[in-house]
C-alpha positions in Angstrom: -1.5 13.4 -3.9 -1.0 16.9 -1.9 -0.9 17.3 1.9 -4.2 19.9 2.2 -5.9 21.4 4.8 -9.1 20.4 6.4 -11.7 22.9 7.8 -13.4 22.1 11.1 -13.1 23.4 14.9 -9.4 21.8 15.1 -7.1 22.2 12.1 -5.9 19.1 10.3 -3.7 17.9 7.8 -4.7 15.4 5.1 -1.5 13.8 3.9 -2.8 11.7 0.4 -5.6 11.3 -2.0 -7.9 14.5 -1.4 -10.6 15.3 -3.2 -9.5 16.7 -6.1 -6.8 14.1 -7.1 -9.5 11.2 -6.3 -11.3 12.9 -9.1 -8.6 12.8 -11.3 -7.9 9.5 -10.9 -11.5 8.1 -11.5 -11.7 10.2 -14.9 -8.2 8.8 -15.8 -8.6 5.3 -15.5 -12.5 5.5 -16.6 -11.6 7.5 -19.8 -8.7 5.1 -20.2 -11.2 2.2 -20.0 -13.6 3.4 -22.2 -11.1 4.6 -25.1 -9.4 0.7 -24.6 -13.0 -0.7 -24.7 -14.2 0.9 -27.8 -11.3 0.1 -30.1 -11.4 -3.6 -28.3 -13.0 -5.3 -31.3 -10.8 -3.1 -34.1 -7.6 -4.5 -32.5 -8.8 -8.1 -31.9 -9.6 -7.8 -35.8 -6.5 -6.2 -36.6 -4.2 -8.4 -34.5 -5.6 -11.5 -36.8 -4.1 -9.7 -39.7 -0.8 -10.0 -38.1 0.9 -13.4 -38.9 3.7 -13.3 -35.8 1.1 -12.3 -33.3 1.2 -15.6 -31.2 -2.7 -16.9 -29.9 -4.2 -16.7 -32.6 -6.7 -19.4 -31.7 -8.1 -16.8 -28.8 -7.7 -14.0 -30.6 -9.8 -15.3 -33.2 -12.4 -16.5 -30.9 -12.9 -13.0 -29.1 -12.9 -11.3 -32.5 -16.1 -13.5 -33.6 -17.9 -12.9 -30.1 -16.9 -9.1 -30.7 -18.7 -8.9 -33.9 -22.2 -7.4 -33.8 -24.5 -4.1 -33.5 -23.4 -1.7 -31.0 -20.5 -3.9 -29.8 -18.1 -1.1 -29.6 -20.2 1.1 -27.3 -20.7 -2.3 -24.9 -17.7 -3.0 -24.7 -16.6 0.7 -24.0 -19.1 0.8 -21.1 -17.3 -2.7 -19.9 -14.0 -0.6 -20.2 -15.0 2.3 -18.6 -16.4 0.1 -15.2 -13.5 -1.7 -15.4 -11.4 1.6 -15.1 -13.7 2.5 -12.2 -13.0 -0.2 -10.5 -9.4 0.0 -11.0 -9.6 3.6 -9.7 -11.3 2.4 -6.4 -8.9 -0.6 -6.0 -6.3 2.0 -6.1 -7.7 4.8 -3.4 -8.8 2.0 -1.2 -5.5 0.6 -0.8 -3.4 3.7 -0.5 -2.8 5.4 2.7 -4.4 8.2 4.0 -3.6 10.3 7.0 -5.4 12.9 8.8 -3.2 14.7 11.2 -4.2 16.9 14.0 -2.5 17.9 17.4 -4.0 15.6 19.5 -4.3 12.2 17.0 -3.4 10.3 13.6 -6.1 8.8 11.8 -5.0 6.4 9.5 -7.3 5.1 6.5 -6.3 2.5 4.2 -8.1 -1.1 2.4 -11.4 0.7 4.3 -9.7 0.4 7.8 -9.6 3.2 10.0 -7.2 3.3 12.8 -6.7 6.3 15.6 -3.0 6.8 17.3 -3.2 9.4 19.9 -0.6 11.9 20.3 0.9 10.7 23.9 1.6 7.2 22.7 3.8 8.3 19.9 7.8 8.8 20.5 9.0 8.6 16.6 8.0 8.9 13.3 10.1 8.5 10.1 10.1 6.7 6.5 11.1 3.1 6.2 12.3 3.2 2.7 9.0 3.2 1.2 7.0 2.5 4.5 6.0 5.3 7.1 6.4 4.2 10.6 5.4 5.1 13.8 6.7 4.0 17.2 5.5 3.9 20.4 6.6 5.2 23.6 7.8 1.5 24.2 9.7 1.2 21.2 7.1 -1.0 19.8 5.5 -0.5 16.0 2.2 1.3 16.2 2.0 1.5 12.3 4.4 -0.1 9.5 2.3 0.9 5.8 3.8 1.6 2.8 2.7 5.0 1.3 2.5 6.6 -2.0 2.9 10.1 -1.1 6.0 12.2 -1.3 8.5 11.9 1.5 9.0 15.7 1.9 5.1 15.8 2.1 4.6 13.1 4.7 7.5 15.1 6.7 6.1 18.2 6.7 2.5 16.9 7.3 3.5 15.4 10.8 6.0 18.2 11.5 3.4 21.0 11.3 1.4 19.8 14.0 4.7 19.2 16.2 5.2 15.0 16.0 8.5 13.7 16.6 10.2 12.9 13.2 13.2 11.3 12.7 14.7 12.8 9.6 17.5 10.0 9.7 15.1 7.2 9.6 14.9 4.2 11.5 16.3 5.0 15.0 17.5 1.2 16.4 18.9 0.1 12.9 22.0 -1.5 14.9 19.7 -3.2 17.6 18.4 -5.4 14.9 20.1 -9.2 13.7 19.6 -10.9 10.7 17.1 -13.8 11.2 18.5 -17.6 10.0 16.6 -20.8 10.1 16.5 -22.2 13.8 18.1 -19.2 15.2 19.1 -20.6 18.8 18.5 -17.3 20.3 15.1 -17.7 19.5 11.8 -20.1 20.8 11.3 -22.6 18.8 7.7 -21.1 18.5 9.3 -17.6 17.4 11.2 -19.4 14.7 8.4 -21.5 13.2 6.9 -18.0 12.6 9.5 -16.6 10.8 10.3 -19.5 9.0 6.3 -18.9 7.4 6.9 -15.6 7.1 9.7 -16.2 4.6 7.8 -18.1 2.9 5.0 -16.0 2.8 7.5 -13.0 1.6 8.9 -15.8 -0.8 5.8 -15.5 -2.5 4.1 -12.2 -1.8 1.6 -13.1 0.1 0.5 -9.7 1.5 -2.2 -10.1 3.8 0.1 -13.3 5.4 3.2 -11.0 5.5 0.9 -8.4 7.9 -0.8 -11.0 9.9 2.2 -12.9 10.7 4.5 -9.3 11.7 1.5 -8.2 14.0 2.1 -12.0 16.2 5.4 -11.9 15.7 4.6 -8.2 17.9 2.2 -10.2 20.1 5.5 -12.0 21.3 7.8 -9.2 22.0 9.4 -9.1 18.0 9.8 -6.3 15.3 10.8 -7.6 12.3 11.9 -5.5 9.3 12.0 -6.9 5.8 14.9 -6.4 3.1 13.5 -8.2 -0.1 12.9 -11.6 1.5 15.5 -11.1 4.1 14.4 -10.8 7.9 16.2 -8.8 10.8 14.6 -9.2 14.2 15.2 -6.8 17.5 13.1 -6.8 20.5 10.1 -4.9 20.6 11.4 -3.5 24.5 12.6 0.3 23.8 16.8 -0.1 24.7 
């Protein structure tokens, strides 16, 4: 992943999987694929050889449906679409941004979204997350990234965004959320009590869903494991 620049009438910065690295991804996991396909039906043979290896019963099973002519090159072109797939999974969900002077565009799980310049006041990495804040104080992007910090940083400060190189700027605003916090609507609470549960057990698209009504109601949450801290989504 490299920070590279784009050609066109205003000059931008693409911070994440350019071309070139897309390309090496897709030959990766497609060579990886086929090479793991083709040898498929020597290991399931070997492995029966083996007395500790547990399964046996299942092992035995895709053995005999492995046998046959031209079985290795079918199920090398299986493992070679399987690690084309896995390649696309992997771009698709990552985050891309393209910076300019006037705008973010933000690309990720085939979602594009546009933050204009004037509505950001801070940018900075959340741990693994990059986030941007609005003029308000209010989240205009929370998405975890695979790119390098120092490239992120020096995407956004090229074109002249505000960074926060110390990270999140109202870490003492926020209070760790407990069950029925009486501080809090009982309306408020009930959602954070499914979000827990939905960290509890990873349930990612939940997780989002409930953060952006949580937002609709005047909270920003931020997540340490399952742990919530709350602050108000009102700049201080």
């Amino acid at each position: 992943m490299t920070a590279t620049q784009q050609p066109s009438h205003e000059e931008k910065t693409i911070v994440g999987f350019n071309t070139k690295t897309r390309m090496i991804i897709y030959s990766g996991f497609g060579i990886l694929g086929l090479v793991i396909g083709y040898f498929l039906p020597r290991i399931a043979a070997w492995a029966l050889t083996l007395p500790w290896v547990p399964f046996h019963g299942p092992i035995k099973l895709i053995n005999s449906l492995l046998n046959g002519p031209w079985m290795e090159w079918i199920t090398a072109a299986i493992g070679l679409i399987a690690g084309l797939v896995l390649a696309y999974i992997s771009i698709k969900e990552s985050l891309i941004a393209t910076i300019s002077d006037h705008e973010v565009q933000l690309d990720k799980d085939g979602h594009t979204k546009r933050i204009k310049r004037n509505e950001i006041d801070e940018i900075f990495i959340d741990r693994k997350e990059l986030v941007i804040l609005g003029t308000s104080g209010h989240e205009l992007l929370r998405e975890k990234h695979e790119e390098s910090p120092k490239l992120v940083e020096e995407g956004f400060k090229k074109h002249g965004y505000p960074w926060s190189p110390e990270g999140y700027p109202y870490m003492d605003h926020y209070r760790r959320w407990v069950l029925d916090t009486p501080d809090l609507p009982p309306a408020i609470n009930a959602l954070l009590k499914a979000r827990e549960k939905a960290l509890q057990k990873k349930e990612t698209a939940d997780i989002k869903d409930l953060r952006h009504e949580l937002a609709k109601s005047g909270l920003i949450v931020r997540d340490e494991e399952t742990r919530q801290y709350y602050r108000s989504i009102i700049k201080p």
